[in-house]
KEVO-258132 format. One record per residue (C-alpha): residue number from 0; residue in one letter; x, z, y. Coordinates in pm, 1 decimal, decimal comma. Layout:
! KEVO-258132
(node NUM "A" (X Z Y))
...
! end
This chain:
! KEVO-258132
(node 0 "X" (-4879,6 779,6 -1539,7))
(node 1 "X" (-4974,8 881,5 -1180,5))
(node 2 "X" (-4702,0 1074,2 -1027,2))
(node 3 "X" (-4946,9 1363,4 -881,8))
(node 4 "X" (-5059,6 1401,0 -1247,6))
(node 5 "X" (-4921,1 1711,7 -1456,9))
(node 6 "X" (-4762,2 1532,1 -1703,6))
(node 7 "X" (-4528,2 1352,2 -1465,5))
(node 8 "X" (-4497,6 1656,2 -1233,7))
(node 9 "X" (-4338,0 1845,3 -1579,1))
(node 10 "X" (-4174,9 1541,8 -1659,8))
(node 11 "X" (-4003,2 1518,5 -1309,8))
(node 12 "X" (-3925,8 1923,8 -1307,7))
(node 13 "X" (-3736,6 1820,3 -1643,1))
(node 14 "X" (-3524,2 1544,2 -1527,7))
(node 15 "X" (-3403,9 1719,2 -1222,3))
(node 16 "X" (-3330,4 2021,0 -1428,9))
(node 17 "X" (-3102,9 1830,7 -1638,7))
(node 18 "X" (-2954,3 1594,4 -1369,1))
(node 19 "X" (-2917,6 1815,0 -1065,5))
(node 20 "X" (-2691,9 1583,4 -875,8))
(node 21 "X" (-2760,0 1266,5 -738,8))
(node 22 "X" (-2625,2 1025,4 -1020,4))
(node 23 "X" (-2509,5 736,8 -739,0))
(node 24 "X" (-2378,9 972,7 -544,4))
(node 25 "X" (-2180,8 1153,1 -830,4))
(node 26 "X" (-2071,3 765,1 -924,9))
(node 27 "X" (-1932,2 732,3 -523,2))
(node 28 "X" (-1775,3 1079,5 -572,4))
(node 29 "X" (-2022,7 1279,3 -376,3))
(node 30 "X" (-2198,9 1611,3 -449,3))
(node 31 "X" (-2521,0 1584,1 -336,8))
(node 32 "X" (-2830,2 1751,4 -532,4))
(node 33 "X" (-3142,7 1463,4 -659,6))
(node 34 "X" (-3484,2 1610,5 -484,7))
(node 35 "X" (-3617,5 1245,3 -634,9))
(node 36 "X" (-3685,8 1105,0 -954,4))
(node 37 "X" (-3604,6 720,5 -1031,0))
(node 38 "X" (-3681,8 495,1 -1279,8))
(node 39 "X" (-3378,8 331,7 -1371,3))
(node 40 "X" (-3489,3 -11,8 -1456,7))
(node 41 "X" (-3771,3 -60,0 -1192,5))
(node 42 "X" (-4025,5 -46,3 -1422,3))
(node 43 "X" (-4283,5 208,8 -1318,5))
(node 44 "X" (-4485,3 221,5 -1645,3))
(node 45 "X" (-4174,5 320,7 -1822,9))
(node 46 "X" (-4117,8 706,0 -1807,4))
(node 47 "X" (-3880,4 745,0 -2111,1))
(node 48 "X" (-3646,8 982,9 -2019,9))
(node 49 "X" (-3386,6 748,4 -2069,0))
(node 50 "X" (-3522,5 557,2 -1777,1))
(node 51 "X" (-3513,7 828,1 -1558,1))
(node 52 "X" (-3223,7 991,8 -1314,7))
(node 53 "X" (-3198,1 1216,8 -1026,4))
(node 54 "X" (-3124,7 1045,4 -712,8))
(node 55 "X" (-3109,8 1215,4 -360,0))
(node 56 "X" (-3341,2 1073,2 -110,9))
(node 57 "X" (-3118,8 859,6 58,5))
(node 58 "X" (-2977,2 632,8 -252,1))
(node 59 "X" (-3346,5 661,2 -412,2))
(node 60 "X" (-3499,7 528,8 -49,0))
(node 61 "X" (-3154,6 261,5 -17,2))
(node 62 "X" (-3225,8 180,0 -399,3))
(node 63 "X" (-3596,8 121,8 -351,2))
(node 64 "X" (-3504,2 -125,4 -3,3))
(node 65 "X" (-3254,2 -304,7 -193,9))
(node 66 "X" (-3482,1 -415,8 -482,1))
(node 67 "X" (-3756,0 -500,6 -198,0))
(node 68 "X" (-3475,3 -651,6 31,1))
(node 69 "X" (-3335,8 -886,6 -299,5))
(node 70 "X" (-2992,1 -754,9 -175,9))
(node 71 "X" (-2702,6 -483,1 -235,1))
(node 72 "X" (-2567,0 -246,9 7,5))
(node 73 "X" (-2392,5 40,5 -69,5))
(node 74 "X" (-2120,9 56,1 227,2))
(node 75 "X" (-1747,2 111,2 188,5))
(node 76 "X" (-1511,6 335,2 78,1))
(node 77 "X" (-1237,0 534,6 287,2))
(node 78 "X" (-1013,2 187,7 304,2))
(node 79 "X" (-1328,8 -6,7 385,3))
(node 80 "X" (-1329,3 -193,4 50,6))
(node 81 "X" (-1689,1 -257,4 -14,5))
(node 82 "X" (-1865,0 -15,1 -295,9))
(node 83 "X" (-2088,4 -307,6 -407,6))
(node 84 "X" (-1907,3 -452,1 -745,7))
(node 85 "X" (-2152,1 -785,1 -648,9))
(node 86 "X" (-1967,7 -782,4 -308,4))
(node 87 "X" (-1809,7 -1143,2 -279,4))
(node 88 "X" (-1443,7 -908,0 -152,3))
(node 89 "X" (-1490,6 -720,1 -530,3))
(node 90 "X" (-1491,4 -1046,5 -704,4))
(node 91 "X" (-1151,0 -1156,6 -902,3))
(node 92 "X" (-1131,7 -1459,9 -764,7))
(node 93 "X" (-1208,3 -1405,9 -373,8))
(node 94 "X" (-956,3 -1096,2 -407,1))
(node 95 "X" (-698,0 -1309,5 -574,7))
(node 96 "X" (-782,8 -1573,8 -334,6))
(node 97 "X" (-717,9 -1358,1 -32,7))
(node 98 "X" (-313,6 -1301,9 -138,6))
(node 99 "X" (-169,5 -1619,0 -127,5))
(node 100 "X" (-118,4 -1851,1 149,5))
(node 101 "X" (-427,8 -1983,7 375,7))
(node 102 "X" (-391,1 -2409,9 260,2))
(node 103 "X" (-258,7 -2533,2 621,1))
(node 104 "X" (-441,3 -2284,4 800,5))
(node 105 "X" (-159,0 -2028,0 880,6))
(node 106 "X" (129,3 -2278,4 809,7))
(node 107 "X" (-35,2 -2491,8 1080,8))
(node 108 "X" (-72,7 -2195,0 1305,4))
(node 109 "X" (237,1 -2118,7 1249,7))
(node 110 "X" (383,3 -2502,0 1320,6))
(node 111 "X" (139,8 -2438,5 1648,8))
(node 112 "X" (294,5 -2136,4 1774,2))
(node 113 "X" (677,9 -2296,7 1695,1))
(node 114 "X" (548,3 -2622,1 1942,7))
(node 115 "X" (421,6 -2396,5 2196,2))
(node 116 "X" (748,9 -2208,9 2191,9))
(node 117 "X" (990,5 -2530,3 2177,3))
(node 118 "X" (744,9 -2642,1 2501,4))
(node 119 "X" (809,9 -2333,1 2733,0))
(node 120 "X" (1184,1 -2359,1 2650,0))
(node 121 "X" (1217,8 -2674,0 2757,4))
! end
């Protein structure tokens, strides 16, 4: 369907009416009206409504780059935990990961710092 053509202009008109927010920005907590109409699934040819959501122009123009870019981006949150769920910081085991003890690396810092110490009292 071409998206000057009537059908899609009253198809757009009716997805908008329905969905006046932004659906990311509703997911992130935001309140921010769609102006655009996105297909959900990337495919173009399919306009069931199902496919279909409201996006502002910002997450429809960030969706569109990260689909052309191969790569997610969606920022961070107020304690600057990434938004992406794909982010390697959102994943179980790199989070888990990141609360126990660095292997050597921070008990050899530390065993650093105690030598440098011992050395200046000497």
């Amino acid at each position: 369907m071409k998206l000057d053509s009537a059908l899609w202009l009253r198809l757009r008109a009716q997805v908008l009416a329905e969905q006046p927010l932004c659906a990311m920005c509703t997911a992130a907590g935001l309140v921010t009206p769609a102006t655009e109409v996105d297909h959900i699934n990337n495919d173009g040819d399919d306009n069931s409504r199902g496919n279909l959501q409201g996006l502002c122009c910002s997450c429809h123009s960030h969706k569109t780059h990260t689909i052309d870019a191969g790569r997610l981006r969606h920022g961070c949150d107020v304690s600057g935990i990434p938004l992406d769920p794909a982010h390697p910081w959102r994943r179980e085991e790199i989070t888990s990961n990141r609360s126990r003890p660095n292997d050597g690396g921070s008990h050899t810092y530390a065993a650093a710092e105690k030598g440098e110490a011992e050395k200046w009292q000497a």
